[in-house]
VOGU-3710 file (C-alpha; in Angstrom, 3 decimals, decimal comma):
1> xxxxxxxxxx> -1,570/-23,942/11,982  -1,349/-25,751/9,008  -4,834/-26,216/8,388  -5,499/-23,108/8,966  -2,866/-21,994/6,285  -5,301/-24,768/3,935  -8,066/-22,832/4,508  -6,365/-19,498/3,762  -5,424/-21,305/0,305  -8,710/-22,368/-0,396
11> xxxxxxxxxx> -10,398/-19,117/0,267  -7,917/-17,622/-1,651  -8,814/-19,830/-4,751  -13,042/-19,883/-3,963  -12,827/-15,980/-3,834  -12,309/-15,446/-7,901  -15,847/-17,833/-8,465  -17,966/-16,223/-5,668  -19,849/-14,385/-7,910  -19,848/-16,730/-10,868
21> xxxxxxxxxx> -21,321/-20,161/-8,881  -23,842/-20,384/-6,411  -21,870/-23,657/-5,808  -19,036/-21,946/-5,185  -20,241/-19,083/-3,206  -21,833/-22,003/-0,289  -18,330/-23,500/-1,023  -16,521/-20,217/0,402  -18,847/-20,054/3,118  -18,243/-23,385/4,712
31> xxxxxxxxxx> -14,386/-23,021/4,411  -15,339/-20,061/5,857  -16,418/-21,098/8,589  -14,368/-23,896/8,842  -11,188/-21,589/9,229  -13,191/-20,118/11,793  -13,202/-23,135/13,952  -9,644/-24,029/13,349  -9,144/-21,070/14,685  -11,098/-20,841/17,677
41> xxxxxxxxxx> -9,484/-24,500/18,894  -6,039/-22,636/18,439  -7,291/-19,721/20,837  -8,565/-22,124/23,196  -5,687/-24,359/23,234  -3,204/-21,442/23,772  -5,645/-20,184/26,927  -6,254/-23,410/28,525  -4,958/-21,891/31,709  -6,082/-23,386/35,186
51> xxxxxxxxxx> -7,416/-19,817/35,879  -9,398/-19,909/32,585  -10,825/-23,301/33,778  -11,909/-22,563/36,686  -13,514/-19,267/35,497  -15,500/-20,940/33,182  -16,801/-22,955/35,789  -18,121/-20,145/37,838  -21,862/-18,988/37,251  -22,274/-15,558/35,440
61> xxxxxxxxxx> -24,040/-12,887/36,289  -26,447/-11,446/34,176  -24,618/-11,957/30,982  -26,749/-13,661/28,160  -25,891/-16,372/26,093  -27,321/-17,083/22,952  -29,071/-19,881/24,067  -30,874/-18,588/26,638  -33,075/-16,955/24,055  -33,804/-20,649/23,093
71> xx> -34,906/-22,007/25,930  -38,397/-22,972/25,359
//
């Protein structure tokens, strides 16, 4: 949680020089992202669930990944 808070904070501060820095723009978007991440561990922490295991371990049906358009 507090790293995500960190990445609130440096958002916050990137956002004024977005337009001003292509430096700072790429900056933004990696925190960006970053945040993102942070984020998604918390989720996945929080529904690490023996049901939620198990259901990943089950094949799907018919649902496509985005990988599967990468398979050569």
């Amino acid at each position: 949680m507090a790293s995500i808070r960190e990445k609130e904070i440096q958002l916050a501060k990137l956002r004024e020089h977005i337009d001003k820095s292509e430096v700072c723009s790429d900056l933004y978007n990696k925190v960006l992202v970053e945040k993102a991440i942070l984020k998604k561990q918390l989720d996945d922490l929080r529904n690490n669930t023996l049901a939620n295991r198990i259901k990943h371990l089950l094949p799907r049906r018919g649902e496509k990944l985005i990988c599967d358009y990468f398979k050569g």
